[in-house]
FIPABA-888380 format. One record per residue (C-alpha): residue in one letter; y, z, x. Coordinates in steps of 0.05 Angstrom, whole numbers, plus 32768, in hexadecimal, padded with zeros to 4 digits. Each point is the difference from the previous one (the first is absolute). Example, Ala and Ser with C-alpha at 12.3 -4.5 7.8 and 13.67 -1.06 7.14 Angstrom:
<rs>
a7FA6809C80F6s80457FF3801B
</rs>
This chain:
<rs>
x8F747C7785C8x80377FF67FC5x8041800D8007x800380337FD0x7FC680238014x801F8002804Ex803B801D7FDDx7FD780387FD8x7FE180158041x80397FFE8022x802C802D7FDAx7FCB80438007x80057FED8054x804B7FF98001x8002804A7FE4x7FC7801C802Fx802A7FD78038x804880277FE8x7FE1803E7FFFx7FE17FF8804Bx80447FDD8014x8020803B7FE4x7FDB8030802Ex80037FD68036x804F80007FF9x8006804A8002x7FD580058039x80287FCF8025x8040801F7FE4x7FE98042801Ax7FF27FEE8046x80467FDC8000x802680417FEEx7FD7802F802Fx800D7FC8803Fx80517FF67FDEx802280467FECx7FC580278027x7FF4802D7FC6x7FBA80067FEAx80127FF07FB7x80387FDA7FDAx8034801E7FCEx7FF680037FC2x803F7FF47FCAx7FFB804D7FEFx7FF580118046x803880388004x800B7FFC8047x80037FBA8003x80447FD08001x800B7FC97FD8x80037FD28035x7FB580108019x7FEA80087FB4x80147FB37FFAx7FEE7FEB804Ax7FC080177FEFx7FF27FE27FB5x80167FC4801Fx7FD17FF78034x7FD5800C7FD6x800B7FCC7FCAx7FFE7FCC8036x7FC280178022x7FE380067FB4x801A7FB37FEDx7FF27FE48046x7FBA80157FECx7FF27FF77FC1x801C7FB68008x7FD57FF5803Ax7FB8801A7FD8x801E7FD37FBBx80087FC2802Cx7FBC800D8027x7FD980067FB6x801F7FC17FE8x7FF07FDC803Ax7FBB80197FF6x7FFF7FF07FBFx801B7FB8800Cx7FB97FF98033x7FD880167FC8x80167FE27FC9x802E7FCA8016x803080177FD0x8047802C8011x7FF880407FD9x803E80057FCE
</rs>
């Protein structure tokens, strides 16, 4: 397979494999918060009855939950990529 043909398939899979790392994150991230603060569901920023301190505890355990995975799926689909092809998508 060419290069740029690995690359033109690749690019529709990476965003098919963000938006399932993307679920996959807030699942995790939800789970985490129930079994951490042992509320069923994690502030929001408007949340009223919420302080700032869990606001920003929360958003950011979830931004490392979300870039933990999302790093993980993006090296696992080059990798794959890289078998296929024998290229390193760019």
């Amino acid at each position: 397979m060419s290069r740029r043909i690995g690359m033109a398939a690749y690019k529709p899979a990476g965003v098919l494999m963000g938006i399932a790392a993307g679920t996959v994150a807030g699942a995790i991230f939800r789970q985490v918060w129930k079994m951490t603060a042992g509320d069923g569901e994690a502030p929001t920023a408007t949340d009223e009855d919420r302080n700032w301190g869990e606001i920003l505890a929360a958003a950011a355990l979830q931004g490392a939950i979300f870039a933990v995975v999302r790093a993980a799926v993006d090296r696992g689909g080059a990798v794959g990529v890289r078998r296929l092809t024998g290229h390193w998508p760019d």
